[in-house]
C-alpha positions as CSV (number, residue, x, y, z in Angstrom):
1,X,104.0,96.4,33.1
2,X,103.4,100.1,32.1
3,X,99.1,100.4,30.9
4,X,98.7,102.0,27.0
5,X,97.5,105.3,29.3
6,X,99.9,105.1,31.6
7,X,102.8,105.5,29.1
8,X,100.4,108.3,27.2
9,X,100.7,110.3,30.2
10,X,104.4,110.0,31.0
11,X,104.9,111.1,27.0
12,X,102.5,114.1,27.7
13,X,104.9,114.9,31.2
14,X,108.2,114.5,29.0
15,X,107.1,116.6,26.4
16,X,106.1,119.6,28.8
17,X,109.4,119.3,30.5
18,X,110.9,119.6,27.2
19,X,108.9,122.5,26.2
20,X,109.0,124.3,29.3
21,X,113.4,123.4,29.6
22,X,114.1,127.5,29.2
23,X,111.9,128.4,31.5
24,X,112.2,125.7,34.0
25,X,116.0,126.4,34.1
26,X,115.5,130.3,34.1
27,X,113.5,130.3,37.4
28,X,116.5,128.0,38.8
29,X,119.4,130.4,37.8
30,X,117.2,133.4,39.2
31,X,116.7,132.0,42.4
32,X,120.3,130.5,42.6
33,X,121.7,134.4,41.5
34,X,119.8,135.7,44.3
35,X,119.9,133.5,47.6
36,X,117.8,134.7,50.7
37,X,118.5,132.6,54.4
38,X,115.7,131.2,55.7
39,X,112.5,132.8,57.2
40,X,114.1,136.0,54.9
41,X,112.7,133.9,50.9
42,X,110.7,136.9,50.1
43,X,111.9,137.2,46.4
44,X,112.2,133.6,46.1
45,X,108.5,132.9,47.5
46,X,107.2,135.9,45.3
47,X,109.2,134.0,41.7
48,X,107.4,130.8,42.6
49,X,104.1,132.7,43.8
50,X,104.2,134.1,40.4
51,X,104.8,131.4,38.2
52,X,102.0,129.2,39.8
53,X,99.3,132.1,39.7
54,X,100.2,132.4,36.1
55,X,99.0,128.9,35.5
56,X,96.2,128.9,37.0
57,X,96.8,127.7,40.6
58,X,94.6,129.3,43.1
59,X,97.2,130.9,45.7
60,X,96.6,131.5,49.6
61,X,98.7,131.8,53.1
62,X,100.0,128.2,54.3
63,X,100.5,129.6,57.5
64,X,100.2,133.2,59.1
65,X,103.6,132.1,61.3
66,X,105.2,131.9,58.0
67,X,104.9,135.0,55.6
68,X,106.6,133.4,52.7
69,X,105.2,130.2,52.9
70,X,102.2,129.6,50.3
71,X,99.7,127.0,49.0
72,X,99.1,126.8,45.5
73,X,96.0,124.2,44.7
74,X,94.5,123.2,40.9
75,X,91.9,122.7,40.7
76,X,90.4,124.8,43.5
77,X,88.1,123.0,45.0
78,X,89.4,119.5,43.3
79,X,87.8,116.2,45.0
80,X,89.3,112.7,45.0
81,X,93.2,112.6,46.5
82,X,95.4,115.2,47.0
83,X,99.5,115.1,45.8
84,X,101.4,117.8,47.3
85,X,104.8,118.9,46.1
86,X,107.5,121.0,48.7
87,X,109.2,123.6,47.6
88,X,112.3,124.9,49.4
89,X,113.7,128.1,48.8
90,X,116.1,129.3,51.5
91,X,119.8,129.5,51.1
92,X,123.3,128.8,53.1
93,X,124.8,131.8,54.8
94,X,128.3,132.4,52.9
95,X,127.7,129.4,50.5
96,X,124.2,130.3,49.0
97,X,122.0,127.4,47.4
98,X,125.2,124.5,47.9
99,X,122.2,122.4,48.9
100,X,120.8,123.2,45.5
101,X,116.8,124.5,47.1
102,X,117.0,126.5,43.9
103,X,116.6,123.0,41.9
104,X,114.0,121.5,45.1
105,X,111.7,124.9,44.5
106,X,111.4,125.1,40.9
107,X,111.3,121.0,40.7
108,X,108.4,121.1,42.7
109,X,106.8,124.1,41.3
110,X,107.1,123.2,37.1
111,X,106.2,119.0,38.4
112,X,102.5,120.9,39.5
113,X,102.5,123.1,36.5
114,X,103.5,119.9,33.9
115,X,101.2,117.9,35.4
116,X,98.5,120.1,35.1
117,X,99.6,120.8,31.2
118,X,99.6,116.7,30.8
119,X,96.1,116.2,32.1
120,X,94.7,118.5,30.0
121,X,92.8,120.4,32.8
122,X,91.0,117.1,33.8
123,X,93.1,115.7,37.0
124,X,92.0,113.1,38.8
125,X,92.3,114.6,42.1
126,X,94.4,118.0,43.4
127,X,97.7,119.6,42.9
128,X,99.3,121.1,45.1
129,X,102.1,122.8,45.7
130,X,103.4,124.3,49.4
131,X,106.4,126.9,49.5
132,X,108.2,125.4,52.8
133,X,110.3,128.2,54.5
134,X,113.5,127.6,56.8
135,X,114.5,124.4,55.9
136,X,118.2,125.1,56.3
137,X,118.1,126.6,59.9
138,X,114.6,126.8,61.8
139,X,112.5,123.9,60.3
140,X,109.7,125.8,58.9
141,X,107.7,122.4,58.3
142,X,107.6,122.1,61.4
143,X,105.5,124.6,62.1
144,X,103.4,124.1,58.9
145,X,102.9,120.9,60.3
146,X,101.5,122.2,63.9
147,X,99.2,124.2,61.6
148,X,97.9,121.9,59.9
149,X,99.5,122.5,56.3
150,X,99.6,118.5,55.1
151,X,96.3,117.3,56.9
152,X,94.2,116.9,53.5
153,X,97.2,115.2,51.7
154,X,97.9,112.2,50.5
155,X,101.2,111.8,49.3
156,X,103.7,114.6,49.8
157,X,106.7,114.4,46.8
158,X,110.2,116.5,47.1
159,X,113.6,115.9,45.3
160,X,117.0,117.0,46.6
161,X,119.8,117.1,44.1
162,X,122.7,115.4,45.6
163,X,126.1,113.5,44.9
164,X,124.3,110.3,44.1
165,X,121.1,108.8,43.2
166,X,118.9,106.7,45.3
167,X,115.5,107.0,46.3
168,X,115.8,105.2,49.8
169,X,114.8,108.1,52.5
170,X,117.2,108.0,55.4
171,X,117.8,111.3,57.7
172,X,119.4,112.0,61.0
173,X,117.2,113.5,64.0
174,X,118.6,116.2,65.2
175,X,117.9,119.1,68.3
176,X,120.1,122.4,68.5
177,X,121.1,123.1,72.1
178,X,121.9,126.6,73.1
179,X,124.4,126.5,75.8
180,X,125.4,129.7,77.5
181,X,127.5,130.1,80.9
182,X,127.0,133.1,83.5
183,X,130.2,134.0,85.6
184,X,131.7,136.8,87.3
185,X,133.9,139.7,85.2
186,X,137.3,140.6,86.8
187,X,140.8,142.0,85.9
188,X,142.3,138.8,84.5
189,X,146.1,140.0,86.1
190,X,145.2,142.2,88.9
191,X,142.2,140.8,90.4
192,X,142.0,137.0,88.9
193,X,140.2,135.2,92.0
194,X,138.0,137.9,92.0
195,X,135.9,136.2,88.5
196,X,134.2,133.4,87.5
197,X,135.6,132.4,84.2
198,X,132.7,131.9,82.1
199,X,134.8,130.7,78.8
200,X,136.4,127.8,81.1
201,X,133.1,126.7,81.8
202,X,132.1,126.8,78.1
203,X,136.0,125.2,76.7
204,X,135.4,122.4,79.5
205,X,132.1,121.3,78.6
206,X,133.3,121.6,74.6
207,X,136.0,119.1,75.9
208,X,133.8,117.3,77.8
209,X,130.7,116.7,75.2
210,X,131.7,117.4,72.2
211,X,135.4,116.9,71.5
212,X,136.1,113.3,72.2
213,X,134.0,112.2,69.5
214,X,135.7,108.6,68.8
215,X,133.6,107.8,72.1
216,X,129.7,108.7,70.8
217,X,127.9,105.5,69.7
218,X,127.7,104.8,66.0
219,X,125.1,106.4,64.8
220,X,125.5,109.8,66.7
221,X,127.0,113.2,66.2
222,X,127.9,116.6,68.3
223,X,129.2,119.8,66.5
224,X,128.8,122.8,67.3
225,X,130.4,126.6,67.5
226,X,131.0,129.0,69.6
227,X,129.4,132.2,69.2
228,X,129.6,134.2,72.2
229,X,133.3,133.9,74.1
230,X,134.4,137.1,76.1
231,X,135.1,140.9,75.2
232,X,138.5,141.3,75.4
233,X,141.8,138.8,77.1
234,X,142.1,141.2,80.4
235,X,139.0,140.7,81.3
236,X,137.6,137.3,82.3
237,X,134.3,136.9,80.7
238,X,131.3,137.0,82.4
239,X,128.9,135.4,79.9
240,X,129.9,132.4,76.9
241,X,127.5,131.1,74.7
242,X,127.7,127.9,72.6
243,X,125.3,126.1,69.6
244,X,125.3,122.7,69.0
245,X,123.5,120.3,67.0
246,X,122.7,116.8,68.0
247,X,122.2,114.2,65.8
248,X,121.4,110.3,65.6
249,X,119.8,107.8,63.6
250,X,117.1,107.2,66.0
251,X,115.1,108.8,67.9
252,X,115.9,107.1,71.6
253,X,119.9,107.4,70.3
254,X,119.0,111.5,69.9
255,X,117.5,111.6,73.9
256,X,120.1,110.0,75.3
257,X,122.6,112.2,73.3
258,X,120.8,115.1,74.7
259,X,120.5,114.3,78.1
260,X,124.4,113.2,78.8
261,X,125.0,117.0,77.4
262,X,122.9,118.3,79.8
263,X,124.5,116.4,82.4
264,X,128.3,117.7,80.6
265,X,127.0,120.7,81.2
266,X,125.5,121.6,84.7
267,X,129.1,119.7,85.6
268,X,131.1,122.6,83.6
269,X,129.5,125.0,85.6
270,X,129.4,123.4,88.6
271,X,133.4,122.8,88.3
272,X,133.8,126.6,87.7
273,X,131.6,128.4,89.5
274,X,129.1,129.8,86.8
275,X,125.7,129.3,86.1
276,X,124.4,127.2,82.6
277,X,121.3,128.1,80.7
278,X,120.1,125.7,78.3
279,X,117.7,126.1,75.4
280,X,116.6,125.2,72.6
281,X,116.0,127.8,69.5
282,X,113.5,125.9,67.7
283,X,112.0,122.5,66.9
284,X,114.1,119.3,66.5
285,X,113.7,116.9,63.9
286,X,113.0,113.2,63.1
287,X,114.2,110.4,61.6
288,X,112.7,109.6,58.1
289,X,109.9,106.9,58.2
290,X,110.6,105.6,55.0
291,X,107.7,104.3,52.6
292,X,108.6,101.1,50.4
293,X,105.8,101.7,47.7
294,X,106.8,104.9,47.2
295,X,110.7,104.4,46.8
296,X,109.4,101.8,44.0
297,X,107.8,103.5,42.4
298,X,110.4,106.5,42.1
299,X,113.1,104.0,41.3
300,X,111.4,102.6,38.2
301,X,111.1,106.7,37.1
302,X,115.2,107.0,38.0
303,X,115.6,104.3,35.3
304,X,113.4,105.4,32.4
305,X,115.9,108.4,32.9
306,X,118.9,106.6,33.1
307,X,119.8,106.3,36.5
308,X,120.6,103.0,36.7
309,X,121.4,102.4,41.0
310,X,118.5,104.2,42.8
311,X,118.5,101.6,45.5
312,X,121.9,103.1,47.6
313,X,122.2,103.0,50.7
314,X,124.5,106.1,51.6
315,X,127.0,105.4,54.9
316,X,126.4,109.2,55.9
317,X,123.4,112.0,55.8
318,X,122.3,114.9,57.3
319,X,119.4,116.0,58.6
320,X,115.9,117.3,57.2
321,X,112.6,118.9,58.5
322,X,110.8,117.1,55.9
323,X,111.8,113.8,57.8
324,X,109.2,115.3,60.5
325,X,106.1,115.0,57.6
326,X,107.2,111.5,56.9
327,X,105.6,110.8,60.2
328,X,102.3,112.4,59.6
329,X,101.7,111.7,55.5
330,X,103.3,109.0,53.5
331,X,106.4,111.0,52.1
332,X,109.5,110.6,50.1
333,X,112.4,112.3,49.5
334,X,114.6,110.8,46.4
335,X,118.2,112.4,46.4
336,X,119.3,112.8,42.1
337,X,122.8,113.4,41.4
338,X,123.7,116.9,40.5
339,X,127.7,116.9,41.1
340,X,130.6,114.9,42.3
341,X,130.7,117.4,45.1
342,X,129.4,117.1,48.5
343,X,126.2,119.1,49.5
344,X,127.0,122.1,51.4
345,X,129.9,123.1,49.4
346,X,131.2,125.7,47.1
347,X,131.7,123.2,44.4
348,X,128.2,121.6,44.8
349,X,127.2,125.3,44.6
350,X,128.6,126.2,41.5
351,X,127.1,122.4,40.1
352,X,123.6,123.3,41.3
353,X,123.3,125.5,37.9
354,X,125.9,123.7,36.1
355,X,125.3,120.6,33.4
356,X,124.8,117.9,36.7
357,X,122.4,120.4,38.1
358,X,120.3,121.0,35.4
359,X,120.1,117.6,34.3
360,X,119.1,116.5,37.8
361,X,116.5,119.3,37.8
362,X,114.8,118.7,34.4
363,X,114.7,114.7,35.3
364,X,113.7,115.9,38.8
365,X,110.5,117.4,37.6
366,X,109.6,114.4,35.0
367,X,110.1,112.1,37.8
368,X,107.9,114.1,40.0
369,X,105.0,114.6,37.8
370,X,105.1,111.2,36.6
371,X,104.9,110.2,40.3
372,X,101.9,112.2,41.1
373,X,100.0,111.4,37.7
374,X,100.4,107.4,38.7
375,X,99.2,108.2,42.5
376,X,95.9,110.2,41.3
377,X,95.3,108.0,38.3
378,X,95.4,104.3,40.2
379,X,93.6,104.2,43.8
380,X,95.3,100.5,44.3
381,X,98.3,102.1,44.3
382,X,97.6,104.9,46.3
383,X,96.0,102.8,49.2
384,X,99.4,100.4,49.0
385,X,101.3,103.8,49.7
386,X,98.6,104.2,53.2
387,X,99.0,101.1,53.8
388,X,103.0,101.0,54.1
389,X,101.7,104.4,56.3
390,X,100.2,102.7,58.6
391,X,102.5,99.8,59.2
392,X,104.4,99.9,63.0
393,X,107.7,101.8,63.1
394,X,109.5,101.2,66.6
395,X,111.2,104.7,66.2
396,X,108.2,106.5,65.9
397,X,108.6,110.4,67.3
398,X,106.0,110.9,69.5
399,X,105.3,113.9,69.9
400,X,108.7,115.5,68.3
401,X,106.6,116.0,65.2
């Protein structure tokens, strides 16, 4: 049952929402009206930069690696624990925010400044908020995390607006292989033995790893395009190139899935006489290590906003860089219905600043803020959440983080 101060607080958190609605949904139109790809959020970084200086946060670099990646902290030299919200801010090329970052970077951003409004400048430990680059295509927490970004946190918080609500965390590992074939150019009429096709190598080990897809275990996935396939049909090309991604809901499924295209691979070229280079253009990431006190405590704040079934268990999801800081700071990720759309979609899109998407934005930043106030107000609680940390997980990373 809800303390007398407890429910003060989420009143206080309400009422800033609801006197902060123009702004909050301003800052979300802007940034969905002007989408930047990732590692490129310089407008986006700067809106959110902006806002947070304005209220008092003491800005500074998360990372040199990541120029428009920034920490915003209140109080600046706060003691006691330390609740950091993400902010993502990059967009889809040719579908702009249809995974709605412009609601996950202002929710995170006004749940900071709320919070701060509804403690009346006396928290009970630090705010934080960290702008988190390339989430759609080069895992920017990643490399936060090699830096060091979330070491002083306690609990990291981010929403994602979605097609339904539930708060249980579940993501797909995933590693992007770059697969590119070497051969020999020739006159594909007058001088065909003369070559080494390099597209056959590249169409065989498509048909070999990727197309027959009723045969990869449950669990697993292999898409990919190709990007690099000859210069012109006369000539038989000397140089094919190929990105996949790799998914599975573990972390020994996701090796073995790699290594077998590997193997697909050195095969295509071996059958055609070409060469294969293999490589990966950035870091993988994990599976989501799920934290029970957590998703209980952000299901009770689904309900006091009436979303009634944020226990779901959804038969398909993608896959998330923030899954990699699940494994190195207790971490949730609640998804909030914002349309009937999928994510990635022109529809969902268009619904990430529609009626579904600015519903799921203002209850996004209530349900954060009321999150973080319980988690610096009540250290049983908090040390439940480290403890559910530190419990085993048999498909821990390694050193994939």
């Amino acid at each position: 049952m809800a303390s007398g101060s407890d429910m003060d607080i989420k009143a206080r958190i309400a009422k800033a929402v609801e006197d902060r609605r123009d702004a909050i949904l301003g800052l979300s139109r802007r940034i969905h009206a002007d989408p930047e790809l990732a590692f490129e959020e310089v407008r986006t970084s700067s809106l959110l930069r902006s806002l947070l200086a304005a209220e008092g946060f003491e800005i500074s670099p998360a990372t040199g690696a990541l120029p428009t990646s920034f920490r915003a902290v209140h109080p600046p030299a706060g003691a006691g624990p330390r609740v950091t919200f993400t902010a993502e801010m990059d967009a889809l090329p040719g579908l702009g925010h249809a995974c709605g970052h412009n609601i996950i970077g202002t929710a995170g951003a006004y749940a900071a400044v709320v919070l701060k409004d509804a403690l009346d400048g006396s928290p009970a430990g630090t705010i934080e908020v960290v702008a988190t680059p390339a989430e759609e295509r080069g895992s920017g927490k990643v490399r936060l995390i090699r830096d060091g970004v979330f070491a002083g946190t306690d609990a990291v918080l981010q929403i994602h607006p979605h097609m339904l609500d539930t708060v249980v965390c579940q993501a797909l590992a995933r590693r992007t292989l770059v697969v590119e074939f070497f051969g020999k150019k020739a006159h594909a009429a007058a001088a065909p033995r003369e070559g080494r096709n390099a597209l056959d190598a590249l169409v065989l080990f498509y048909h070999a790893a990727a197309l027959p897809r009723s045969k990869f275990p449950p669990g697993t996935l292999f898409h990919g395009v190709i990007e690099a396939g000859g210069e012109a049909p006369n000539i038989i090309p000397d140089h094919t190139r190929g990105r996949f991604s790799l998914r599975a809901d573990s972390m020994a499924g996701l090796e073995r899935l790699v290594r077998e295209a590997r193997d697909q691979a050195e095969k295509a070229a071996a059958e055609t006489g070409c060469r294969v280079s293999i490589t990966e253009p950035g870091p993988g990431v994990t599976t989501f290590r799920r934290n029970r006190v957590l998703e209980d405590l952000f299901a009770g704040l689904f309900e006091e906003r009436g979303r009634s079934e944020p226990r779901q268990v959804r038969d398909s999801y993608g896959s998330t860089d923030l899954a990699n800081v699940s494994w190195v700071v207790p971490t949730i990720e609640p998804m909030i219905k914002a349309s009937d759309f999928p994510i990635h979609t022109e529809g969902f899109a268009r619904d990430a600043v529609g009626p579904g998407g600015e519903r799921a934005l203002l209850d996004g930043v209530y349900v954060l803020a009321a999150a973080a106030a319980r988690l610096l107000a009540d250290p049983a609680l908090l040390e439940s959440v480290r403890a559910d940390f530190r419990a085993g997980n048999d498909d821990a990373p390694g050193e994939a983080v």
